[in-house]
PANU-812686 format. One record per residue (C-alpha): x, y, z. Coordinates in pm, whole numbers, plus 50000, padded with zeros to 5 digits. Layout:
N
XYZ
...
# end
This chain:
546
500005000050000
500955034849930
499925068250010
498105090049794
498475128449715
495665151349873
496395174849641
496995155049291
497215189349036
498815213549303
502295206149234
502805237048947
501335261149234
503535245949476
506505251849294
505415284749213
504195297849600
506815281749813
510055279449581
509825313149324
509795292848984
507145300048695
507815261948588
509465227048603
512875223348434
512835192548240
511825155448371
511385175348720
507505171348669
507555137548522
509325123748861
507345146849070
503935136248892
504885098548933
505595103249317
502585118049395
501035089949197
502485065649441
505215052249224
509115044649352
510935068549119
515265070448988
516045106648868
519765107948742
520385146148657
523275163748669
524615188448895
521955221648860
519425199848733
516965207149014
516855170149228
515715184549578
512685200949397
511665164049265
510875153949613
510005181149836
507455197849642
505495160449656
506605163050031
504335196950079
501375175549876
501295141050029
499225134550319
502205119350593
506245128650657
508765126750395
512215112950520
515445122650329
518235101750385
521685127050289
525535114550317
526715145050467
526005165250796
527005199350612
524685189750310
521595178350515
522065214850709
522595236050392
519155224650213
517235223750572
518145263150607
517485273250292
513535257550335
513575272050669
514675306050497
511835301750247
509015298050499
508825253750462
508545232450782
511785209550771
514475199550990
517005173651044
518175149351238
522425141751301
525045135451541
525735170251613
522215178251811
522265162952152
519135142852296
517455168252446
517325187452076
516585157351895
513405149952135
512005187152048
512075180851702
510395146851730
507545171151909
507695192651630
506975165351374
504155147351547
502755183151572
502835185451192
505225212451239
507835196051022
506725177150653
510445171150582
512865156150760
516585150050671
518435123850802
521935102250797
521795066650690
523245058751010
520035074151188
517925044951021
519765022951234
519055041251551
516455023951814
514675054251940
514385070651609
512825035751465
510505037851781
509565072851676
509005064151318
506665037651443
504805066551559
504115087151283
503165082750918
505845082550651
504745091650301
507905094150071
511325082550156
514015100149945
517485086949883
519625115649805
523285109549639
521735075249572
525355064649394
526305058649758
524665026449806
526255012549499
529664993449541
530014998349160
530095038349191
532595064449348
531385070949693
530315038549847
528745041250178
527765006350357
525275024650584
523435032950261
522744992650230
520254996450551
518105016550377
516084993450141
516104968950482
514374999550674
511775008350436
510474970750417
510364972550814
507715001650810
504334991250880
502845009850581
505525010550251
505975047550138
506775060249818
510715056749741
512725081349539
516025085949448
518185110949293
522065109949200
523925129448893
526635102748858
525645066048784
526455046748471
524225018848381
525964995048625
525545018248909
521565017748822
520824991848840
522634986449132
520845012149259
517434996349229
518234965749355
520104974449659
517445002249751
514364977649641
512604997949445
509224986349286
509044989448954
509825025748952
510155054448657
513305057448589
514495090948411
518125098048278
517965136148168
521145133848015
524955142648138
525515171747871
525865201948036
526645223247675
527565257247888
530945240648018
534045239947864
536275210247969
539995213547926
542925190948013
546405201848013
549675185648075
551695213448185
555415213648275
554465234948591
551235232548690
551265263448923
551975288648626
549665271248392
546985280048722
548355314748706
548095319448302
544235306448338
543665331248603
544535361548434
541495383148352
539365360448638
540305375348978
537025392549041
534715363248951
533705332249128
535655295549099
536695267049252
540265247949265
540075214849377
543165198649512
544075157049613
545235165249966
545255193050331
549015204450241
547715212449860
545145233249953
547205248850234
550155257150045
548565269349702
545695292049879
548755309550105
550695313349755
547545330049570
547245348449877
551325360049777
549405369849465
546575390949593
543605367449520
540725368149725
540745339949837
540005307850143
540765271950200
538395247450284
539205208350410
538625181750667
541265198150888
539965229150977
537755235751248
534015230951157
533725268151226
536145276351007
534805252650718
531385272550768
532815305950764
535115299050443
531385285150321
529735312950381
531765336450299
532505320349911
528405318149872
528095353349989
530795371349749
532945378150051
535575358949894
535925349849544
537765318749544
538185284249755
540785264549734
539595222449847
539855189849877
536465170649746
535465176750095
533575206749972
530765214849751
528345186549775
525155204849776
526345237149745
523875259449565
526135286449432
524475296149060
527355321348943
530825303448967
532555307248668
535065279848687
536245251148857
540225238048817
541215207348942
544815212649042
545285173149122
543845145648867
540365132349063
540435094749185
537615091048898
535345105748658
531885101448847
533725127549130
535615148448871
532455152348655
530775159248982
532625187049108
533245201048748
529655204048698
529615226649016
530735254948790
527995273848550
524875263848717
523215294248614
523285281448251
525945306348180
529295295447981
531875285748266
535005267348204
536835233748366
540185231248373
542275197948502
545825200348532
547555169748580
551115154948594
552885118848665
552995122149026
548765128849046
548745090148978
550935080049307
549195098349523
545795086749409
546995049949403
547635058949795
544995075049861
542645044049718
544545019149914
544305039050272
540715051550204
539605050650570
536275043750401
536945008450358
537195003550707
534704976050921
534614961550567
535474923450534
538814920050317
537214900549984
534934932349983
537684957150051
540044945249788
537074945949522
536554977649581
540014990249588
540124969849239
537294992049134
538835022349238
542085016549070
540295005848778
538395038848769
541485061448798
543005044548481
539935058648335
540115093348484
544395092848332
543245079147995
540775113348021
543855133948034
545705119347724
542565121247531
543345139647175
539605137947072
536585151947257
536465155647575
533115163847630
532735130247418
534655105447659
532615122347906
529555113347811
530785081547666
531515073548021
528445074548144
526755053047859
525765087347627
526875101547264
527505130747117
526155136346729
529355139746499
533005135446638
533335170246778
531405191047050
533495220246894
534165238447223
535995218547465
539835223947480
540555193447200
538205205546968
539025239647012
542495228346936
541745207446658
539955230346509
542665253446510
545185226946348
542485220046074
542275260646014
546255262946000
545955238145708
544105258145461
546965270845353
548985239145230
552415256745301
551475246045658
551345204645602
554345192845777
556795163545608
554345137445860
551225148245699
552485145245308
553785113345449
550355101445523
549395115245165
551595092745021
551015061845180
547225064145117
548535071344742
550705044544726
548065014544890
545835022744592
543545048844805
541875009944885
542195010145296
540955024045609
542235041045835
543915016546097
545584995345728
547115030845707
548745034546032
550494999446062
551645009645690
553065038045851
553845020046182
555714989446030
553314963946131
553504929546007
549544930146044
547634905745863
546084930045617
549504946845521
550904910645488
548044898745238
548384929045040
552594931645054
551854964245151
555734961345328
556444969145005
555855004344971
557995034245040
555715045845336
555895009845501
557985018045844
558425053645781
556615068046076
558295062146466
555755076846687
552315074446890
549925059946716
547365082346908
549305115246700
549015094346443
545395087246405
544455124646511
546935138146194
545405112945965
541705126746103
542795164546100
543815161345719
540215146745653
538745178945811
541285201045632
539925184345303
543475165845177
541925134745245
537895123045240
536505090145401
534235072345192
531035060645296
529875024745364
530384997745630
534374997145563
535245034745497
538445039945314
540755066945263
540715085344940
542815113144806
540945147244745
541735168444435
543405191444723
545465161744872
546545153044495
547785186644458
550855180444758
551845147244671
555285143644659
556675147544294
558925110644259
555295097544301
553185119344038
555945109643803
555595072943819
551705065343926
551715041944196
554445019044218
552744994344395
555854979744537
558085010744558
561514998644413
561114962544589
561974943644865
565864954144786
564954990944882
562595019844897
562925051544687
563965078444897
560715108644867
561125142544888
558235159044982
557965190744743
554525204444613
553715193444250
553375226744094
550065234143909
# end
């Protein structure tokens, strides 16, 4: 049995009266409809996407209490005061609040004081709170950060396990929601099971966020790299995320040096001084925080303009997390990760001492430091990515972009630029009319991967077939094939080369790319096999004049 809405249509003039907004951003009515229809709901929307609104504008409609279980003390209290601020009965529930606190608000619930309560997972595990729940009747439950409960995702939390357990024990099943911005397809369905829900909605609206721009540099010092991205952005809001305490100690004091307005924020400090560095980056005081991923989980700050990661995240579900704190006002804002060798180490370290893992048995704690490490290889291979970004983003979490290119993240942008430097063929260096060439001298009859083992000096099957070790271009090339592959895709774009269509695309020569080749090979036509196995003809690379 579930509870029914009293109030079935009101949920536009809810959201309008009580929160300030003229209408639901989309899929926020489509969970919030389904709720109040009694149904156990998954919302997966990113960062800005308006969760909290899918479940406590059905927890001013339905008849009972709505429960909200949150990871984090400082989250739970930052949504509770902004609903107290706006005039809605809600409190919470933690370890901070001695008995004698905790007792008044269990008066002010039965009272009907209270519709929405937030609480710990821990909490549901507590004897006098399940007494007290016995008491009164629960309408929703909402699982906030609902990733948690998953050991596929990023931020496992066994306590999060109880929950499904402490729903089934109520007398009268509620509704169930949950809500998360990070879970792949694994971590869903994990998600259902684990929490129990009953053949709920489940809505993915989409990981694109199209106002960011993601960038990933490789920089032979990261702290003036930080300092050239910074120029022209002191007086606007942004966040720099860093792996550990001395990090975010040591770079805030040397922006400091550098007149930058400017606060750290970690596990270290004092929780008074965590709330006053808070509140005084969500008030303007300051314009910048330097800090760990202890900050910013429900931090509802519209106007930041960027976020840096000054250390490589442990994974992409946290990096795309904390990215996506930037820009939430739908306004372009940019993300910049700076990474080097080191980043690795001290992520490999941090996995394996993750205090998290701790009460864990050890086939369960090595599984999930297996995860984790498999995760970070994911996150590096992010940072040596010569093709969208945006892309392997999305990619990650199971979507696609139309086309190749999102044509404003830091790859395309530079890609883009390479292609534009190549209008003018003067530009082509001697690797590009190299690839030329070889596509030339295969008979314009492969693909692009028969073209880079051509290059590469593979004995690959298809070059073998074909004696395409033959040519001159066969073991020309000594480098990444990544550069490789990129070049060969750049002179597409630049119009030297064209793709053809069909289920086996090959690589053509354009009337452009015809125009370079080298001269020893307009002379001759194709040779096919070059001067034979006894030796290659030497090319020079000079522009057949026209």
């Amino acid at each position: 049995m579930t509870f029914k809405a009293n109030k079935p249509n009101g949920s536009l003039e809810v959201l309008r009266r009580h929160f300030g907004y003229g209408g639901f951003r989309p899929g926020q009515d489509v969970l919030v409809n389904a709720i109040l229809a009694g149904r156990d709901v998954l919302g997966v929307m990113p960062t800005g996407a308006g969760k909290s609104i899918c479940f406590q504008v059905p927890a001013l409609l339905l008849e009972g209490l709505t429960l909200v279980v949150s990871p984090l003390i400082s989250l739970m209290k930052d949504q509770v005061d902004g609903l107290v601020a706006a005039g809605l009965p809600a409190v919470f529930l933690n370890s901070t609040m001695g008995l004698r606190e905790i007792r008044e608000a269990f008066e002010r619930i039965r009272s009907g004081a209270c519709r929405l309560v937030y609480v710990a997972p821990e909490r549901l595990e507590n004897a006098e709170f399940l007494a007290f729940v016995a008491s009164v009747q629960v309408s929703q439950v909402a699982v906030d950060e609902a990733h948690c409960v998953s050991q596929w995702g990023h931020d496992f939390r066994p306590s999060y396990s109880g929950i499904g357990e402490f729903v089934d024990g109520l007398s009268v099943r509620p509704v169930l929601s949950a809500f998360t911005a990070t879970a792949t397809a694994d971590v869903r369905k994990d998600i259902e099971g684990m929490l129990g829900l009953v053949r709920p909605l489940v809505l993915v609206t989409g990981f694109d966020r199209p106002n960011l721009r993601y960038e990933a540099r490789r920089p032979d010092d990261k702290y003036d790299s930080l300092m050239m991205f910074l120029e022209g952005r002191r007086d606007v809001s942004g966040l720099i995320y860093c792996a550990t305490r001395k990090t975010v100690d040591g770079l805030s004091e040397r922006l400091l040096g550098e007149n930058f307005s400017v606060l750290p924020y970690h596990a270290g400090l004092s929780d008074g001084d965590r709330r006053r560095n808070q509140e005084a980056f969500l008030s303007g005081e300051v314009s910048m925080v330097v800090a760990t991923n202890a900050f910013g989980m429900g931090i509802d700050k519209p106007d930041v303009r960027y976020v840096v990661h000054f250390d490589l995240p442990k994974d992409m579900e946290g990096y795309y997390q904390e990215a996506g704190r930037a820009g939430r006002d739908g306004l372009p804002a940019d993300c910049l990760l700076l990474y080097a060798g080191r980043d690795v180490m001290v992520n490999r370290w941090l996995i394996d001492n993750d205090s998290g893992y701790e009460g864990l048995d050890d086939e369960l704690r090595e599984k999930l430091k297996e995860r984790a490490h498999g995760r970070l290889k994911k996150m590096v291979s992010y940072c040596f990515m010569d093709r969208c970004l945006r892309g392997y983003i999305l990619g990650y979490f199971g979507e696609k972009i139309s086309g190749v290119s999102c044509g404003s993240c830091g790859n395309c942008d530079a890609a883009r630029m390479a292609v534009d430097s190549l209008k003018d063929s003067k530009n082509l260096t001697s690797l590009m009319l190299g690839i030329i060439a070889c596509v030339y001298e295969v008979g314009e009859r492969f693909g692009v991967g028969v073209i880079i083992d051509v290059l590469l000096g593979r004995n690959a099957p298809t070059v073998s077939r074909h004696d395409l070790n033959d040519v001159a271009s066969y073991g020309t090339m000594d480098m990444d094939e990544g550069k490789l592959r990129k070049t060969i895709f750049h002179l597409v774009s630049a119009g030297y080369l064209e793709r053809t269509e069909g289920e086996y695309p090959v690589l053509v020569l354009s009337s452009r790319g015809r125009g370079v080749l080298p001269e020893g090979l307009v002379a001759k036509g194709r040779s096919g096999g070059g001067n034979g196995r006894g030796g290659k003809p030497k090319m020079k690379f000079r522009r057949r004049s026209r």
